[in-house]
ZADO-1210 file (C-alpha; in nm, 4 decimals, padded with zeros to 6 digits):
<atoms>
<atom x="-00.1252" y="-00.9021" z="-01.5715" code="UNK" pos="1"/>
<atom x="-00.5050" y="-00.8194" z="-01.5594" code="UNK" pos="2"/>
<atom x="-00.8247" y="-00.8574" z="-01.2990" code="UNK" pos="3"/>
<atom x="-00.9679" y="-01.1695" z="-01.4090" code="UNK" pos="4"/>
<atom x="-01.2740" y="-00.9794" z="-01.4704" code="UNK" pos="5"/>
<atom x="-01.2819" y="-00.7132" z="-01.7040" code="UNK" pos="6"/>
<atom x="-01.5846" y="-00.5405" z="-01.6061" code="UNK" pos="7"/>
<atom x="-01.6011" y="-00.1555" z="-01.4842" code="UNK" pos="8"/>
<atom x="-01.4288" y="00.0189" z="-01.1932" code="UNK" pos="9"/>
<atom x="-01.7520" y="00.0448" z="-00.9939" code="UNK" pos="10"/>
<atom x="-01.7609" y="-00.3328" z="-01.0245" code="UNK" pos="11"/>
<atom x="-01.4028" y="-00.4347" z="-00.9724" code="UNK" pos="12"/>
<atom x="-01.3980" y="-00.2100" z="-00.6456" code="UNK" pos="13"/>
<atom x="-01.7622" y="-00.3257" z="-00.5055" code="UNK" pos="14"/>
<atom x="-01.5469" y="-00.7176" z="-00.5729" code="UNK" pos="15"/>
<atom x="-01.2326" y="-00.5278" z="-00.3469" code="UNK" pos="16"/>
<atom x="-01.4917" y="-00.4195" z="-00.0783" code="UNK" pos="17"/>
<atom x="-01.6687" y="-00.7890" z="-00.0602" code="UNK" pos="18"/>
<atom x="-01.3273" y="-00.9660" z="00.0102" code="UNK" pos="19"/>
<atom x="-01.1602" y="-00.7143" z="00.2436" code="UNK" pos="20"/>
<atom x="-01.2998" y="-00.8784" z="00.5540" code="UNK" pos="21"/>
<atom x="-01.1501" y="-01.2231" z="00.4680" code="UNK" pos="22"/>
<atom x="-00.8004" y="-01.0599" z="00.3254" code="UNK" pos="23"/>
<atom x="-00.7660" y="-00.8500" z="00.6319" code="UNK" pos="24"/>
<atom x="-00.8121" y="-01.1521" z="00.8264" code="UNK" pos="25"/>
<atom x="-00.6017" y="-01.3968" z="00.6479" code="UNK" pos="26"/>
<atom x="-00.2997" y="-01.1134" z="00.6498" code="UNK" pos="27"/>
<atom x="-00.3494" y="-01.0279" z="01.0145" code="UNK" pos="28"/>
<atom x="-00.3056" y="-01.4274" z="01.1296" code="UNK" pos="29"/>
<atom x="-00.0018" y="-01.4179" z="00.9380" code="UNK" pos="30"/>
<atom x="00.1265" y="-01.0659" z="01.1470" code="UNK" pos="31"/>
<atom x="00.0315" y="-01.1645" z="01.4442" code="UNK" pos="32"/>
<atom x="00.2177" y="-01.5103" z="01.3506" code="UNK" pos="33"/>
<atom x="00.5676" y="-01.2626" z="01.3206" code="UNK" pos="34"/>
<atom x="00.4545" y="-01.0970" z="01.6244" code="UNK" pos="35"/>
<atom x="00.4606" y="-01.4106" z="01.8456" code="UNK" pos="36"/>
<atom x="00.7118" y="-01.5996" z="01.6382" code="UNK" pos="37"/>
<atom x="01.0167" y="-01.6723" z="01.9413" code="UNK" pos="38"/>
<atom x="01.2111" y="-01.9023" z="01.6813" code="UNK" pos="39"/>
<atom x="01.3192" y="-01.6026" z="01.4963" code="UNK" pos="40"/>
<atom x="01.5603" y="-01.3905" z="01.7120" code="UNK" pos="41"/>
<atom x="01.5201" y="-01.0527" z="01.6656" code="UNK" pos="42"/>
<atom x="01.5254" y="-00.7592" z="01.9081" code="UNK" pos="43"/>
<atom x="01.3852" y="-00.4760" z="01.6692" code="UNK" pos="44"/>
<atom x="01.0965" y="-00.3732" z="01.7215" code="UNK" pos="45"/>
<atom x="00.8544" y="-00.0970" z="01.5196" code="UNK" pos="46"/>
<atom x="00.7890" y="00.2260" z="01.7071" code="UNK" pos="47"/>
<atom x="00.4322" y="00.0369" z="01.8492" code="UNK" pos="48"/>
<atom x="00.6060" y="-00.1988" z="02.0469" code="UNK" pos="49"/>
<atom x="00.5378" y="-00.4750" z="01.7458" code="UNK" pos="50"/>
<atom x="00.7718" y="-00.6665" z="01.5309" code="UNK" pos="51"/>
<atom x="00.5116" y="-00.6286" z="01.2100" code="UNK" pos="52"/>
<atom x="00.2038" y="-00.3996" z="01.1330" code="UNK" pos="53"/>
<atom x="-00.0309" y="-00.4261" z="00.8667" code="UNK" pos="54"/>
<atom x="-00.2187" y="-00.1281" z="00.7118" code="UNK" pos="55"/>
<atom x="-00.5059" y="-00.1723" z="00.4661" code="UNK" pos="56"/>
<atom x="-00.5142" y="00.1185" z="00.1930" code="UNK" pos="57"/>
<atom x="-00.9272" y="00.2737" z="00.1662" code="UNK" pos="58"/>
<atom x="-01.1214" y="00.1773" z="-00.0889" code="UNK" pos="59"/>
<atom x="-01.0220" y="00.3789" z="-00.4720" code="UNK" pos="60"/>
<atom x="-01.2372" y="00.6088" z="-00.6046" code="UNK" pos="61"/>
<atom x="-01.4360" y="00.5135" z="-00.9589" code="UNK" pos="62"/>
<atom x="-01.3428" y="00.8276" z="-01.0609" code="UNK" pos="63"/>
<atom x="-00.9288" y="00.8013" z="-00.9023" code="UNK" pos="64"/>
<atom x="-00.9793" y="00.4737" z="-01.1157" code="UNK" pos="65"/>
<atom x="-01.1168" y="00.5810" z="-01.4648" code="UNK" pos="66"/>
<atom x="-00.8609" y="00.9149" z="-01.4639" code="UNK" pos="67"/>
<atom x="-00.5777" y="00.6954" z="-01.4188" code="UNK" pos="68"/>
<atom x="-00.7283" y="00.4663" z="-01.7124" code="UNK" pos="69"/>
<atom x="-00.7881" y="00.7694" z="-01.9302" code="UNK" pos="70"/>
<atom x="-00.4408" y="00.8840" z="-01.8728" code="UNK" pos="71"/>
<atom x="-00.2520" y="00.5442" z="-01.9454" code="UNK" pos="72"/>
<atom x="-00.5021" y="00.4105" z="-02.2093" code="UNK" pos="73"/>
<atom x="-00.6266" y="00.0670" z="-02.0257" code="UNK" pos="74"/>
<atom x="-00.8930" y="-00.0665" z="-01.9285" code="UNK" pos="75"/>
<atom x="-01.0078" y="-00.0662" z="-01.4832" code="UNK" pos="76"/>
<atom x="-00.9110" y="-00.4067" z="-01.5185" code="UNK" pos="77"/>
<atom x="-00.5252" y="-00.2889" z="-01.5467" code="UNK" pos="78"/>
<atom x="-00.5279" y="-00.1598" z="-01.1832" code="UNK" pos="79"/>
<atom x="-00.3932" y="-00.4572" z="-00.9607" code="UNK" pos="80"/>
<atom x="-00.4230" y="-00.2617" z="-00.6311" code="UNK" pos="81"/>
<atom x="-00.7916" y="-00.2542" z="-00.5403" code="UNK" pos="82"/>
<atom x="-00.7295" y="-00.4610" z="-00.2885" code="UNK" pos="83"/>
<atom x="-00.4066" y="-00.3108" z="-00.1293" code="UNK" pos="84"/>
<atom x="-00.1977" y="-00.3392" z="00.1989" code="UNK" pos="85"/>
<atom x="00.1173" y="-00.2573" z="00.3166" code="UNK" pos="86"/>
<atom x="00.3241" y="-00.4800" z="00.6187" code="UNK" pos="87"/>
<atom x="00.5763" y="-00.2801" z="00.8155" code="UNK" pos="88"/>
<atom x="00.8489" y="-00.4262" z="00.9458" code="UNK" pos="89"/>
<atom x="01.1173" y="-00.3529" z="01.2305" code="UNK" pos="90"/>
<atom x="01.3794" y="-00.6028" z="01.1063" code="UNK" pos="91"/>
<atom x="01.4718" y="-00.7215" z="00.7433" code="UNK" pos="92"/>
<atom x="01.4708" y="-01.1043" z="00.9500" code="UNK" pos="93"/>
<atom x="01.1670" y="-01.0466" z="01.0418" code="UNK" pos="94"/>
<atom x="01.0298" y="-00.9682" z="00.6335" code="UNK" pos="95"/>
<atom x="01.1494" y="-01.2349" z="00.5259" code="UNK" pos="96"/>
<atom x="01.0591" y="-01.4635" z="00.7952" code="UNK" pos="97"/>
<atom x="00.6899" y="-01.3180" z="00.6469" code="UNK" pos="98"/>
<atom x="00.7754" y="-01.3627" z="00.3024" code="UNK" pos="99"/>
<atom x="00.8304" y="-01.7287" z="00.3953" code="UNK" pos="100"/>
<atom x="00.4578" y="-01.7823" z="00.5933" code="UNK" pos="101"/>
<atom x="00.3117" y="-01.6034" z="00.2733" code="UNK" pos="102"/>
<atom x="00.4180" y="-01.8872" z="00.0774" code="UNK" pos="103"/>
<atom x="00.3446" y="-02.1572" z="00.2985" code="UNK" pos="104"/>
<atom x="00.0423" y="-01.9667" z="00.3469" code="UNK" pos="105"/>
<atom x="-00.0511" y="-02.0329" z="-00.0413" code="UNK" pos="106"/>
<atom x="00.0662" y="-02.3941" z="00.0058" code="UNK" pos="107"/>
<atom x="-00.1839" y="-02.4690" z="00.2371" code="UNK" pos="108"/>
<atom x="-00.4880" y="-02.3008" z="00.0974" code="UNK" pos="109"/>
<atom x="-00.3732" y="-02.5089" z="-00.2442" code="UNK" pos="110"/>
<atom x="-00.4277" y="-02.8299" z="-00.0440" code="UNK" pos="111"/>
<atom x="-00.7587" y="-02.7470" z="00.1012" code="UNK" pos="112"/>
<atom x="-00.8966" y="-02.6036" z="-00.3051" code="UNK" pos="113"/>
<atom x="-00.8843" y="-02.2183" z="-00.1784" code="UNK" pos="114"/>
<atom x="-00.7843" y="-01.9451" z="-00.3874" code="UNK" pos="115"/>
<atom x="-00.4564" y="-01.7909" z="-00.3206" code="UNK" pos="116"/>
<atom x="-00.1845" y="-01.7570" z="-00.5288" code="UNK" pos="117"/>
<atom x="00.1272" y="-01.5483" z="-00.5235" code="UNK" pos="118"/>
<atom x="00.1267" y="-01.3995" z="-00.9162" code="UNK" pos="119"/>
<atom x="00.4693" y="-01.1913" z="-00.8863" code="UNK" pos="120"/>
<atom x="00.7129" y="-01.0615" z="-00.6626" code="UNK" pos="121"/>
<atom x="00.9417" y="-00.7723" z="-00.6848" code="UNK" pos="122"/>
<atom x="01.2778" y="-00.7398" z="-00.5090" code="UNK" pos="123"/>
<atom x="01.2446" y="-00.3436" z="-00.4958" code="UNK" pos="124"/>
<atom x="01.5252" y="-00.3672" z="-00.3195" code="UNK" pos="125"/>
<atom x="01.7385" y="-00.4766" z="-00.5557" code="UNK" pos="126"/>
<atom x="01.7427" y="-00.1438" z="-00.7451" code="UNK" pos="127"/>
<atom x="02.0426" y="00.0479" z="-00.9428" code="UNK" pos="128"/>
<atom x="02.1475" y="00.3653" z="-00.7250" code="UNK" pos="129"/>
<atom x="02.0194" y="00.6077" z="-00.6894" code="UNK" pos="130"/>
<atom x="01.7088" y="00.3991" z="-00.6272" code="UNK" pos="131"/>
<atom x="01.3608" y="00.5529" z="-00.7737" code="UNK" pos="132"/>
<atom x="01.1765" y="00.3992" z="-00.5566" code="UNK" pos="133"/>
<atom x="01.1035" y="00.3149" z="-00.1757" code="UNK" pos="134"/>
<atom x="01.2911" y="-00.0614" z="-00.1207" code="UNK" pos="135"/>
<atom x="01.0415" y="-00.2775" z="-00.0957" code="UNK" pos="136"/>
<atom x="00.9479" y="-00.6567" z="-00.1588" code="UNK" pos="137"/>
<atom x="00.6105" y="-00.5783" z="-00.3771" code="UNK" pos="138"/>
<atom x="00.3614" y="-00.8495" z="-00.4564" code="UNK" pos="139"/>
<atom x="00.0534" y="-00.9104" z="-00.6342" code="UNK" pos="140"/>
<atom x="-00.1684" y="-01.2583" z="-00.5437" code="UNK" pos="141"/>
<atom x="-00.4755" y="-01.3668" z="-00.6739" code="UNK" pos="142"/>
<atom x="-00.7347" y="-01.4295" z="-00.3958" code="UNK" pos="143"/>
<atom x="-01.0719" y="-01.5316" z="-00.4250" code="UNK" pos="144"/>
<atom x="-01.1009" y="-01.4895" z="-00.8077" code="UNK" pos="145"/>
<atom x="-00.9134" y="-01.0786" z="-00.7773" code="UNK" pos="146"/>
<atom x="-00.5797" y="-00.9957" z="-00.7717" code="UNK" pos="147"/>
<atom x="-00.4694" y="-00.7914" z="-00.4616" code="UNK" pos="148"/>
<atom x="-00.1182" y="-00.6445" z="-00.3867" code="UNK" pos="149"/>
<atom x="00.1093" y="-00.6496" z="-00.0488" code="UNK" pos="150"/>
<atom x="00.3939" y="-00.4327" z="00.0011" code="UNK" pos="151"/>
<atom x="00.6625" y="-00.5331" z="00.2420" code="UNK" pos="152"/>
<atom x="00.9084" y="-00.2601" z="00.3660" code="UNK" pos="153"/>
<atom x="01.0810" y="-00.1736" z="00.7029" code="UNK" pos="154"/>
<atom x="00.9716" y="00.1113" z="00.9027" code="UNK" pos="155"/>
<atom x="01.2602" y="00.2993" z="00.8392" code="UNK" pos="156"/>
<atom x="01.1859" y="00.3493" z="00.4290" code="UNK" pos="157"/>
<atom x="00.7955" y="00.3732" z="00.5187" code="UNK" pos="158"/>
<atom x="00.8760" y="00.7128" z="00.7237" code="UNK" pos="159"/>
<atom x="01.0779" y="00.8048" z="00.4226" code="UNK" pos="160"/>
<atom x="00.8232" y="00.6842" z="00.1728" code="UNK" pos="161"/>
<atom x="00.5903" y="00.8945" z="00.3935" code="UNK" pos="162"/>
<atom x="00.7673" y="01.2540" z="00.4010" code="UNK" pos="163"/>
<atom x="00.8882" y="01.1966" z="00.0327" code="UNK" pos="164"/>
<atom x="00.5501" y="01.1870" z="-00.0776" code="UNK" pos="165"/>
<atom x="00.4277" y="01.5482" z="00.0536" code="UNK" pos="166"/>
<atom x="00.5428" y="01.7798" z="-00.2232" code="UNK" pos="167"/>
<atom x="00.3233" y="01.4937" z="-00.4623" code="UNK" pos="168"/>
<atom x="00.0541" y="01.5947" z="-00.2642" code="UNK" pos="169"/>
<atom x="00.1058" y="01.9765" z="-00.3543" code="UNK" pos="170"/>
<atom x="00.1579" y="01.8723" z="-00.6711" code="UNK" pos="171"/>
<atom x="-00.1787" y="01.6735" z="-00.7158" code="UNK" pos="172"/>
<atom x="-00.3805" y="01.9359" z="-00.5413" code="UNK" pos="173"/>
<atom x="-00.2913" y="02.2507" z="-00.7225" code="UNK" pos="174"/>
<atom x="-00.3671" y="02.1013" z="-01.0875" code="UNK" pos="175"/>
<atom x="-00.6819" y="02.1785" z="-01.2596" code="UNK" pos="176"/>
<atom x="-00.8151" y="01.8864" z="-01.4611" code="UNK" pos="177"/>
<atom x="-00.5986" y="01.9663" z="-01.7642" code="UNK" pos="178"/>
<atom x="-00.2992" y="01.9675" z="-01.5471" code="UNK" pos="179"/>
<atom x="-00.2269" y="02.3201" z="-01.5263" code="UNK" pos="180"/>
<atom x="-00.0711" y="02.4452" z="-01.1664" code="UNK" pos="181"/>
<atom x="-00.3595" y="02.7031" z="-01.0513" code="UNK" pos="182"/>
<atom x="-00.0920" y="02.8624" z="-00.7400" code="UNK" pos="183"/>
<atom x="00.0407" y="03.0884" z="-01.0578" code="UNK" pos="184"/>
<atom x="-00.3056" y="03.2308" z="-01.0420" code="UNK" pos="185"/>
<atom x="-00.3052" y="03.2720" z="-00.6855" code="UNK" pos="186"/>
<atom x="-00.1397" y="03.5475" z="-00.4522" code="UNK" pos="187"/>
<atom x="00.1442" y="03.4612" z="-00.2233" code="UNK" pos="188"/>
<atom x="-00.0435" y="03.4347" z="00.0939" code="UNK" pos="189"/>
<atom x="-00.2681" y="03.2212" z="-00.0772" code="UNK" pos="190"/>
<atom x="-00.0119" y="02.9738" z="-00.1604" code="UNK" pos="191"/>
<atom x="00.1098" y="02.9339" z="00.1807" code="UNK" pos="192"/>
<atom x="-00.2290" y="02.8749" z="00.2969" code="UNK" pos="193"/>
<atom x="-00.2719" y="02.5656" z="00.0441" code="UNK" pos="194"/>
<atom x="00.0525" y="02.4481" z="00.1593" code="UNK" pos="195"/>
<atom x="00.0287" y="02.4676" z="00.5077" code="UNK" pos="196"/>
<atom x="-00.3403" y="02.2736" z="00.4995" code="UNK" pos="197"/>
<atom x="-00.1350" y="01.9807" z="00.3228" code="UNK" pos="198"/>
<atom x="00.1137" y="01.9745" z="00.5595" code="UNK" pos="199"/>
<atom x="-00.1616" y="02.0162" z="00.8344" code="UNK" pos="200"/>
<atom x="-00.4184" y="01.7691" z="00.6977" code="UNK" pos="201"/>
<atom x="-00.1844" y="01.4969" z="00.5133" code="UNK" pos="202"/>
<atom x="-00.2107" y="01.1876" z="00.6308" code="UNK" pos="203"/>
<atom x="00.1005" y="01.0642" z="00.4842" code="UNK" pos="204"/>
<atom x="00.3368" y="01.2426" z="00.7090" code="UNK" pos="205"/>
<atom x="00.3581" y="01.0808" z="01.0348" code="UNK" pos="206"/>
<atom x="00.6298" y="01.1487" z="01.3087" code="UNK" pos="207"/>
<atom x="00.9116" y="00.8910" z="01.3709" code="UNK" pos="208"/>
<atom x="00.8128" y="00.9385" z="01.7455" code="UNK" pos="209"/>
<atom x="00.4606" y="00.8356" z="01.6945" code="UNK" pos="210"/>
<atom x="00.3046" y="00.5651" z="01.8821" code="UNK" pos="211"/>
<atom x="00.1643" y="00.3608" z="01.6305" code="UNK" pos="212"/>
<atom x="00.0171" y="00.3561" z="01.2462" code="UNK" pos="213"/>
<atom x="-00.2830" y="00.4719" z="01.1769" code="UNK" pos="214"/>
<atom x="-00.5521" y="00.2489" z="01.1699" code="UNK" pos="215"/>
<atom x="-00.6713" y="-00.0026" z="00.9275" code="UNK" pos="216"/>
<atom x="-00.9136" y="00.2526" z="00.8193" code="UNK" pos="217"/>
<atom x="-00.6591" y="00.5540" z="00.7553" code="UNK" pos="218"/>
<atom x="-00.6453" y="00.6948" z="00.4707" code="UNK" pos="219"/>
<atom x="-00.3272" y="00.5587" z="00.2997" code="UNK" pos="220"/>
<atom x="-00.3350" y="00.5554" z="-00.0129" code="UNK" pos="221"/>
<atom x="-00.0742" y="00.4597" z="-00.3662" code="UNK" pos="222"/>
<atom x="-00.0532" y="00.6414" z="-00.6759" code="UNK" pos="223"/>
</atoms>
């Protein structure tokens, strides 16, 4: 599966960036469609006070973009998540009562000529144990001539998604661009400093108690 245009990252992300008003609004009629949904009885609720959240991932980087080419041999038009978002869930009802408006959802736009269609979906929680990967129902759709990708998970596995992905972050941040880990040049202090400003500064890592998600605009980001 490809971007329907093959042209360069700068162009496939300034095509992300055009749509995002109309995807953000098409996704958020469907959330707030869970949200006031009484027909499906469910008493979960996400630590917000809401039955379903979306969060928009930021805009990729050209350069993010061509590294990740460079290192997997493809082409910018291999990346499927441009246009990314993630819906958190309290209940697994409750995602699947979402999957189910997601399809009607392409139903109807088929009837009227628009462009939306659900490419692929993966059951990530139908994985062998121990599972590699956050559970997840993960899908890519084609909307307005791009394909995009949803993730669907319940809050629970997003906090874990979100702690689990900290020593990444080290990971990523101490390389040098030919992958060597610069903290066995540095002194010990040092490399508690660079540790504690992840762990500081991350915006992955967000307390169980919290009162919400971060904005639409926070910086959340898949690798």
């Amino acid at each position: 599966m490809r971007q329907p245009c093959d042209g360069s990252a700068e162009l496939l992300i300034a095509q992300a960036k055009r749509l995002e008003p109309r995807l953000r609004g098409e996704f958020q009629k469907l959330v707030d469609s869970v949200n006031g949904d009484e027909s499906v009885k469910s008493s979960l609720c996400l630590s917000s006070g809401l039955r379903a959240q979306a969060v928009f991932g930021p805009a990729k980087s050209p350069t993010r973009v061509n590294d990740k080419c460079k290192e997997e041999n493809e082409r910018p038009s291999s990346v499927l998540d441009y246009s990314r978002l993630t819906v958190i869930f309290a209940d697994p009802l409750l995602l699947a009562d979402f999957h189910d408006k997601l399809r009607r959802k392409q139903a109807e736009y088929h009837v009227h000529d628009g462009d939306f269609t659900i490419l692929r979906v993966i059951n990530k929680f139908n994985q062998e144990r121990p599972m590699k990967q956050p559970p997840n129902v993960h899908i890519n759709f084609m909307f307005e001539g791009h394909v995009c990708e949803v993730q669907l998970i319940l809050e629970d596995f997003m906090l874990i998604k979100d702690y689990s992905h900290k020593p990444y972050e080290i990971v990523r941040l101490v390389q040098d661009q030919s992958g060597n880990n610069i903290l066995a040049q540095m002194t010990r202090d040092q490399r508690h400093k660079v540790i504690e400003h992840v762990i500081a500064e991350g915006v992955y890592c967000r307390h169980p108690g919290a009162a919400s998600y971060p904005s639409t605009d926070a910086h959340l980001e898949w690798h």
